[in-house]
N, C-alpha and C positions, 0 to 999 in steps of 0.2 A: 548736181546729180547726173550720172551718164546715163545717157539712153540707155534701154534694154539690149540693143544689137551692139553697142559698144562693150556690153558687159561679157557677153558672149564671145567676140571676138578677146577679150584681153584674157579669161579664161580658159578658151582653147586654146590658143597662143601659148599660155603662158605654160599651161601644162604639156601642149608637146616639145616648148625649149627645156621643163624641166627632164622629160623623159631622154632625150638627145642629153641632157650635161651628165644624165648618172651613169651613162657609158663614159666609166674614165680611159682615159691613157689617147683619147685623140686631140688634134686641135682644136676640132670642132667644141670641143667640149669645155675645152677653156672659154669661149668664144663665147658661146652661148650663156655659161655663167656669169662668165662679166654683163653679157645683156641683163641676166636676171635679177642682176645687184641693182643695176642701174635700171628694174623696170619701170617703179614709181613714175621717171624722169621721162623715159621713153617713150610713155604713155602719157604723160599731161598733156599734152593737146587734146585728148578727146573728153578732158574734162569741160573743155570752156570751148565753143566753134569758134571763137575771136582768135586762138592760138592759132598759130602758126604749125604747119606738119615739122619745118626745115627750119633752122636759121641761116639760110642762104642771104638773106638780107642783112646779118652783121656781116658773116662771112665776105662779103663784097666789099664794105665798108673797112673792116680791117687789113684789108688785103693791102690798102694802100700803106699804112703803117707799117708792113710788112717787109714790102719793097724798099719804104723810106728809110729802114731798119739799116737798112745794108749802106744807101748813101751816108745817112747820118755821122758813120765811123769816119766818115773821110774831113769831116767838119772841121775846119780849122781853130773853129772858136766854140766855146759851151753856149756862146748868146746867139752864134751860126746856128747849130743845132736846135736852140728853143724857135728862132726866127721861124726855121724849118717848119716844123711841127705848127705854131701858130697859125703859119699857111695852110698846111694839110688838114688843122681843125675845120677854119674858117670855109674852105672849100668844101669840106665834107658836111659843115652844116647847111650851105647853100644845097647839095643838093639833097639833103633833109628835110629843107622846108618848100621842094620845090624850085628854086631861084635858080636864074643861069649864071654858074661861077663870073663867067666875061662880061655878062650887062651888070654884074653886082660891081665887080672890081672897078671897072669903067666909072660907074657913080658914087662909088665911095672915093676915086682917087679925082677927080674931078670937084667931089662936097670938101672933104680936108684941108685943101692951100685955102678954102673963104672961109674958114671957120678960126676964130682963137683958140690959141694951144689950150688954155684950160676950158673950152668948151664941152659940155657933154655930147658926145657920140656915140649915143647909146641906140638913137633913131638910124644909123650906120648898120648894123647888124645884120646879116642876112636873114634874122625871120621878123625882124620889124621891116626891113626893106621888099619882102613880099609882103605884108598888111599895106604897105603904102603904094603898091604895086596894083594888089587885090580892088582897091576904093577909087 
């Protein structure tokens, strides 16, 4: 349930972007409608104080993808481009769980040549490698 002051504010809010959209024939008025399709959305953050205002934090995260987008074309190979991508996972989970991309890579390529090919390295990972880090 939302506070009382959140109730208020999504109320007046919402009724002065209705009042702004039913002057038609501006931009503005497009603008604001499309806010008010999407208010539901706009507003869940003040349902739950754990949400988030912004997703700047995907945002950041897929940016990398993003840029990788453009390299990837130039891949000479489909197993090139997956290589790719496996990296930019692995790196972006490292810094998900925390872990410095260079000290993870460093001990995983360092752990691999002593281990058997069918050995499980699943203790490799970068959020089991901060649990073992963490202890």
């Amino acid at each position: 349930m939302k506070p009382r002051h959140h109730l208020y504010l999504d109320d007046e809010l919402s009724a002065q972007l209705e009042a702004l959209a039913a002057k038609p024939g501006t931009t503005k008025s497009a603008i604001v409608s499309d806010a008010l399709r999407q208010w539901q959305y706009l507003t869940r953050y003040t349902d739950d104080g754990q949400m988030p205002i912004d997703n700047n934090l995907l945002e950041r995260n897929i940016r990398i993808f993003a840029t990788g987008r453009k390299n990837w074309l130039f891949s000479d190979t489909v197993e090139g481009a997956r290589a790719s991508a496996v990296v930019y996972s692995l790196m972006l989970t490292c810094r998900a769980c925390g872990v410095e991309p260079l000290a993870w890579l460093r001990h995983v390529l360092c752990e691999l040549p002593q281990r058997a090919t069918e050995a499980d390295i699943n203790d490799l990972l970068p959020f089991n490698f901060a649990k073992t880090k963490a202890t």
